[in-house]
Steps between C-alpha positions, in 0.01 A plus 500: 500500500469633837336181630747303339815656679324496813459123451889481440562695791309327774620171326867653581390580841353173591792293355684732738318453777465098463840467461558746810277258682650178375860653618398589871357175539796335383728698672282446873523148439844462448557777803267268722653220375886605579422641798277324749684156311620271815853400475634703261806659632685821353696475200728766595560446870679871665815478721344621848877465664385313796785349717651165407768447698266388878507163532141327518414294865586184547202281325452376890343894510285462179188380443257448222128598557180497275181670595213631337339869453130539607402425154691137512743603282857318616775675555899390557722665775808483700565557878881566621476492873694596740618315797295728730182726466562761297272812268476344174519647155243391188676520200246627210646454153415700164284431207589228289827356727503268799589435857849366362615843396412664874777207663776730495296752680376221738855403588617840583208602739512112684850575566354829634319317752156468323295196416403512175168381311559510124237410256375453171167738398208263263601484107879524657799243569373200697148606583184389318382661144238805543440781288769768627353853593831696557314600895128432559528153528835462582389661835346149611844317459679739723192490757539128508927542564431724756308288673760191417762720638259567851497127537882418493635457868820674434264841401456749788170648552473840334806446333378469110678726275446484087739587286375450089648616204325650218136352477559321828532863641202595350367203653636562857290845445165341332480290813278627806670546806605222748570574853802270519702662205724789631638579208505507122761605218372565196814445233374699196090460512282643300209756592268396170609177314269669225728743450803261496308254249426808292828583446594158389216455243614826348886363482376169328314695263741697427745243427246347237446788334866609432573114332242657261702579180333817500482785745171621584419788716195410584509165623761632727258796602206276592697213712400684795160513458504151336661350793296659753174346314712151492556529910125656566377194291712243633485577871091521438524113359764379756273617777201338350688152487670527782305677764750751562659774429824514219562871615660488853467825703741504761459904549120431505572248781727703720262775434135405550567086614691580834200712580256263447695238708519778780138523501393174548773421787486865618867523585744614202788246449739653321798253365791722428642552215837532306492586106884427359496559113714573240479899394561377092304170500308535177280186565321651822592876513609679795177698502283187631754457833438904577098467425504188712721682779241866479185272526649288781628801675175639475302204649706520784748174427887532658636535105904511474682534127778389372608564089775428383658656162505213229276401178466149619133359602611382832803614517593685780635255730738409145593850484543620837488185792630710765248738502257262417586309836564773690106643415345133543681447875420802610112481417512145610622629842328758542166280433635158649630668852624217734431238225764575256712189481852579694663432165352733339611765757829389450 
């Protein structure tokens, strides 16, 4: 009898465990499959509040450029120049939108006086499929603009500044330093996109499980752990078919990476930095912009903050412009010196 309900029980257990197994696997390749997808852009697309009402150049003023990352993969941008030499701003946008949703931001800082170099990351907009990464390979695309940007005549030397948005900020932060940017703002970046990703396997799950028509506890109780094992599992497989990393570290960069570059050119170069983030955004919480701003700070790199009261994942300049402005042109000038454009004085 004993042998028999031992036999029942591991047959229990096993079931259990094979269907465990069948689920994570499922659940990694849909994950995977959603979120390194090219092309795909957001269903639900959140109201930043960027300015709308600064006319674009004349189309005399814009041009159309392709170029390719070090891997070959092609990539889409814009230039707006100005009529004489001027710094010039990169435009990085988030995950899953494209260089068309940064124009309004690109009009109001080339009627500041700025060039501007907007552009599409791989898997986005007008640029070529590639698996998207959400930061480690990203970092090649914004490599390759910077150097675009070096080459336009109307650039001044030293005069690079990046400004991304979400993952494009983690990006500007993921990407060794270059002696020709003076500046970057970081618009609501992320310290550990595994953390971020977490959080948004646990909310998917979570909306599955309460369409069940039956509450149970204990599905709720082990989403956690189940959607740690789906990210642990599916950052493992994305590395081994991609060749890099699914987890971007930009804390682990500003950290240990900076270091390493000061070693091998044995002179620090250390980009400054402003953080502006929203003190409610629930998509990247406020504590990544403080443990990006202590581990800067600590490394030595000029860090300035600016958060701004509101819910909204990139939504401070929505909520609060003036300030917003008034923190950005005063970093800019203090960084930029004699090179800020007179309009922008003005």
């Amino acid at each position: 009898m004993l042998h028999l309900w031992l036999s029942i029980v591991l047959a229990i257990v096993s079931g259990f465990v094979v269907l465990l197994a069948c689920g994570l696997l499922g659940a990694t390749g849909y994950f995977l499959h959603v979120f390194s997808r090219s092309h795909m852009p957001l269903n639900d697309v959140f109201d930043w509040g960027l300015p709308v009402t600064t006319p674009e150049p004349p189309l005399d003023f814009q041009r159309v450029l392709q170029f390719a990352a070090a891997d070959g993969t092609q990539l889409c941008a814009d230039f707006w120049a100005q009529t004489q030499p001027a710094p010039t701003i990169i435009l990085c946008h988030g995950y899953r939108i494209s260089r068309e949703r940064l124009r309004p931001v690109a009009a109001l800082q080339y009627a500041r006086g700025y060039n501007v170099l907007l552009f599409d990351f791989r898997g986005h907009g007008e640029s070529a499929r590639a698996r998207i990464s959400a930061g480690c390979a990203e970092v090649q695309d914004l490599e390759a603009a910077i150097q675009l940007a070096r080459q336009q005549q109307e650039t001044l030397s030293g005069a690079l500044i990046i400004h991304g948005f979400s993952m494009g900020a983690a990006v500007a932060l993921l990407m060794p330093p270059a002696p020709d940017v003076a500046a970057i703002i970081a618009d609501s970046p992320y310290a550990r996109a595994d953390h971020v990703i977490l959080r948004s396997i646990c909310s998917e799950i979570m909306h599955v499980i309460k369409r069940l028509p039956i509450r149970v506890p204990l599905l709720e109780w082990l989403t956690p752990a189940f959607a740690y094992l789906v990210l642990m599992l599916g950052a493992g497989i994305f590395r081994l078919f991609a060749g890099y990393s699914l987890l971007a570290r930009p804390d682990h960069t500003l950290r240990y990476g900076h270091r390493r570059t000061a070693r091998l050119r044995q002179k620090r170069h250390r980009t400054p930095l402003l953080l502006m983030h929203a003190t409610g955004d629930e998509i990247v919480p406020l504590a990544h912009a403080h443990a990006l701003a202590t581990i800067a700070s600590a490394n030595g790199i000029p860090v300035e903050t600016c958060f701004v009261t509101c819910q909204a994942h990139c939504g401070s300049y929505g909520q609060d412009p003036h300030r917003y402005n008034t923190a950005l042109y005063r970093f800019l000038a203090r960084h930029l010196g004699s090179m800020l454009p007179a309009l922008h004085r003005g």
